[in-house]
N, C-alpha and C positions, 0 to 999 in steps of 0.2 A: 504493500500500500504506500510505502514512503515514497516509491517510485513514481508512483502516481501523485503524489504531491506535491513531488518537485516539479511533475512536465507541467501541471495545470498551473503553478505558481511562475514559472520559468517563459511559457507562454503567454501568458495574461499579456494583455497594451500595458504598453508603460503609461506609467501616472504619477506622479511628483514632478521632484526639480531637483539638480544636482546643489550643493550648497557654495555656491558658484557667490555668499558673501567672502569665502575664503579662497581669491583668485584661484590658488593650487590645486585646490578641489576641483573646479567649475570644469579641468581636465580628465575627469574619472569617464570612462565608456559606461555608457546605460545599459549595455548589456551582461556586463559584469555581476556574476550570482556564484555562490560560495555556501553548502552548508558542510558541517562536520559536527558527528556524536560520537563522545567516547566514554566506556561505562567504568566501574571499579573497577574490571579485570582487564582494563588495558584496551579491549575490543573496542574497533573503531570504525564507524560509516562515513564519506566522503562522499561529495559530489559537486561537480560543477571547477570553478578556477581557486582552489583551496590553497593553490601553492600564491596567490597574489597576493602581495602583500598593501595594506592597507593603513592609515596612521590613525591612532585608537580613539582620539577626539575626548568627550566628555566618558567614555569606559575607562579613562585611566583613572576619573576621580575614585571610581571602587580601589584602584591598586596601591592610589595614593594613600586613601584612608588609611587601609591597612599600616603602610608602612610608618607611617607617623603616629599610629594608636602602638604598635611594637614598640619603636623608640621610645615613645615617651607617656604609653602608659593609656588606655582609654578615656579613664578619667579626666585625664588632663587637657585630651583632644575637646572631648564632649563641655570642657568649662569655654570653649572656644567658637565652637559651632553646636548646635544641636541635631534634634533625628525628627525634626517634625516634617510634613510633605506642606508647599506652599499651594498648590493650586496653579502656580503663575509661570511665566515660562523661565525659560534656564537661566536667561542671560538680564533678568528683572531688576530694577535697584530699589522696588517699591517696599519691599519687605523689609529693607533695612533703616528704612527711616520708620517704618511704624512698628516694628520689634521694640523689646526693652534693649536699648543700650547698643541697640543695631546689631547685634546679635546673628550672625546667616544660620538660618530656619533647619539646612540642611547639607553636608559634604558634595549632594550631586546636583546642586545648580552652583553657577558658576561663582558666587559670593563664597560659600563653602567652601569650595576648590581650589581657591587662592589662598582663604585660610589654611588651610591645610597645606597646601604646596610651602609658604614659610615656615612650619612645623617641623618639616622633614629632617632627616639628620643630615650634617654639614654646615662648613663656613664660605661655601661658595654656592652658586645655581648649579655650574658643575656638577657638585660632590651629589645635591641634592636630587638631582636628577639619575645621577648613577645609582643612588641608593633603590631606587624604583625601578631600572632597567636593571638591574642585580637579581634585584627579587624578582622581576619576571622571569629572568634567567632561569631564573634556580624552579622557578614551575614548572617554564615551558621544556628547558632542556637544551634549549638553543640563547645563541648571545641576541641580544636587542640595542638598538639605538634610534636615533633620531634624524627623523626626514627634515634636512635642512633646509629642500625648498619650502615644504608647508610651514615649516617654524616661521624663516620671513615672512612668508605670505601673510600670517598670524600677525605676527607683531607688529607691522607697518600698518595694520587696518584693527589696532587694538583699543579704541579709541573707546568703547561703552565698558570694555572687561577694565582701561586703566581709572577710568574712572568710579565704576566699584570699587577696584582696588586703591584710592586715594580715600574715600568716606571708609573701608575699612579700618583703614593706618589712622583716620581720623579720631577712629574711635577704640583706638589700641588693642584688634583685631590681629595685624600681623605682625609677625617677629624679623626682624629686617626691614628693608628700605620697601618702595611701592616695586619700582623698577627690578628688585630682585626676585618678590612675593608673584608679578607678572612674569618673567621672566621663564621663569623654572613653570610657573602651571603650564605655558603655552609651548615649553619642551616638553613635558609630560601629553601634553596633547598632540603633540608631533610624533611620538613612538611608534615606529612599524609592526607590526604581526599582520600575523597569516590566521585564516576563520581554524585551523587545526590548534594555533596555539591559545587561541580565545577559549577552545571545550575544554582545553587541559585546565584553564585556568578554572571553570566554572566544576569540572572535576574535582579543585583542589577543594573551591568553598564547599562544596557537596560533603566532601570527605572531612569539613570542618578543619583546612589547613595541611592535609596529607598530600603531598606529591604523587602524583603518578609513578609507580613501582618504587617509593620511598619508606621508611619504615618510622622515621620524624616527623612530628606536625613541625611547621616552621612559623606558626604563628598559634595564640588560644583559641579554643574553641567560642569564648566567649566575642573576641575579636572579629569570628568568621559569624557567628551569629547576628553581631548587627552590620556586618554587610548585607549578609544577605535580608534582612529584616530591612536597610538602607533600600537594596534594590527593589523589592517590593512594592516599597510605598513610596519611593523616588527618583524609581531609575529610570522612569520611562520618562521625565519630566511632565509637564501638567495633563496626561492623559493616563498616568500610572494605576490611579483606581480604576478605569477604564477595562486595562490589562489585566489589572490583579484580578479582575470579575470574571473574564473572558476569555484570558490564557491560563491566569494561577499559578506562576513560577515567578521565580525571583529574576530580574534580568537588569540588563544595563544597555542601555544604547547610546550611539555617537555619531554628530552629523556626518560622518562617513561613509556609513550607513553599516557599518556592523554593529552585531547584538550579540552581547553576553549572556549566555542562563547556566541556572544550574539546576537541576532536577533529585531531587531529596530521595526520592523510591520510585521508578518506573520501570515502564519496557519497553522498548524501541524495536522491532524485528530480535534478535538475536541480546542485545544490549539489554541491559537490566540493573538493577540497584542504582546506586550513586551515580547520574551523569553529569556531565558537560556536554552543552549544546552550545555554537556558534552559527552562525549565519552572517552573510553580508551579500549586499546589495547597495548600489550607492545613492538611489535616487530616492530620496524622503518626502517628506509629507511636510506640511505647514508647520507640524509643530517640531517637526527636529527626528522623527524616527521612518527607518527605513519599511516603504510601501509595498516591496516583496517577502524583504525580510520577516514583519510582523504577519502576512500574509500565512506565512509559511510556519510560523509558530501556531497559527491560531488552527490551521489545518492541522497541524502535527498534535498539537494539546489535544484537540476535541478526539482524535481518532483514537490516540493510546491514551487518553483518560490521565493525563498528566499533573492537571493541574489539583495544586493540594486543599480545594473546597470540597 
């Protein structure tokens, strides 16, 4: 049956728009489709252009979390940002003037995400950025970096996210300068992978922080919980309750048009227990999520009963 999901998703008219605010983007092929499952025991489905590599956009903010709740403790993240869903869209500044104390509502819109990205461990954007392509590392099993042309293309048209990140810093939000708090998220948004090493990831959260064929969590269990509890209720950005009704898995998505999930207890054809699900496609929807991509979850959830309502 997945076979069949993918030709009727893969064929469909296209419908959206490339995210063509981020020049580098606006280069992506519309024909470009990408899924990948892989379950606890390693077994893996593939289909479509999975070796393409894509830059993770707003899916890093999951990887960021992570890494800056490790270093320095969840607690101390959560006195910084909180875990509530805005309703509003990713790139909003409304919320921060009518929070207590400007407050970002959430890690997965882009106010969050900068908080967070000054958090990380280091004394450079550098350092801070390696600390994040490390830790993908060390999930995916392969080295990661950063797409240099989409970084510039980012940063030259960074004009709403620096101005967030100025009312942050105004309200002693981030730790460093604005320039560096910008700096490093919009590296973190520039990172490459492939839709293969997106399931490993959502694998790991599955497994509550276990690597694929690893015998270590590499982060707590409590730490993987409000990720995934994060993506939930905010990873799809203001359409997320929408998902959580209608797919029922924890996911994360990126104007680039890939989608992170992770699936707690399923079955996929042959695949079962613990998975990671990835998808990509590049042409999105008004509000920021891929139009094939979500297609293809919604077909996939309804048929294996995936979703955990």
């Amino acid at each position: 049956m997945i076979q069949s999901i993918i030709k009727n998703v893969k064929n469909a008219p296209h419908s959206g728009h490339l995210a063509s605010y981020i020049p580098a983007l606006a280069n992506q092929s519309k024909d470009l489709f990408a899924a990948c499952l892989v379950d606890e025991r390693g077994e893996i489905l593939t289909f479509g252009d999975v070796d393409y590599l894509f830059t993770l956009q707003s899916i890093s903010k999951v990887m960021s979390f992570i890494v800056a709740a490790d270093h320095l403790g969840l607690d101390r993240v959560l006195e910084k940002v909180d875990v509530e869903p805005t309703g509003d869209p990713f790139n909003s500044i409304v919320r921060l003037e009518v929070a207590e104390k400007g407050k970002p509502f959430n890690p997965m819109i882009n106010a969050g995400a900068i908080t967070v990205a000054s958090l990380l461990p280091g004394d450079s954007v550098e350092s801070r950025v390696k600390s994040v392509t490390d830790f993908i590392s060390k999930v995916t099993g392969r080295q990661h970096s950063v797409n240099q042309e989409v970084y510039q293309s980012e940063i030259e048209t960074a004009y709403r996210n620096r101005a967030i990140a100025n009312y942050l810093k105004a309200n002693d939000y981030l730790i460093g300068t604005v320039d560096e708090a910008l700096e490093t998220y919009l590296q973190l948004c520039s990172i490459e992978v492939s839709t293969v090493d997106l399931a490993k990831f959502g694998l790991f959260l599955a497994n509550d922080g276990l690597p694929l064929n690893e015998n270590t969590k590499l982060i707590t269990r409590k730490t993987a919980q409000f990720s995934k509890a994060l993506m939930m209720t905010c990873g799809l950005y203001n359409t997320s309750g929408k998902y959580a009704a209608t797919i029922g898995i924890p996911m994360k998505s990126g104007v680039s048009g890939g989608v992170l999930c992770t699936v707690q207890d399923g079955q996929v054809e042959h695949l079962k227990g613990h998975m990671g699900i990835a998808v990509f496609s590049p042409m999105i929807d008004e509000i920021g999520n891929s139009v094939k991509g979500m297609d293809f979850l919604q077909q996939l959830s309804d048929y294996y009963k995936l979703s955990v309502f």
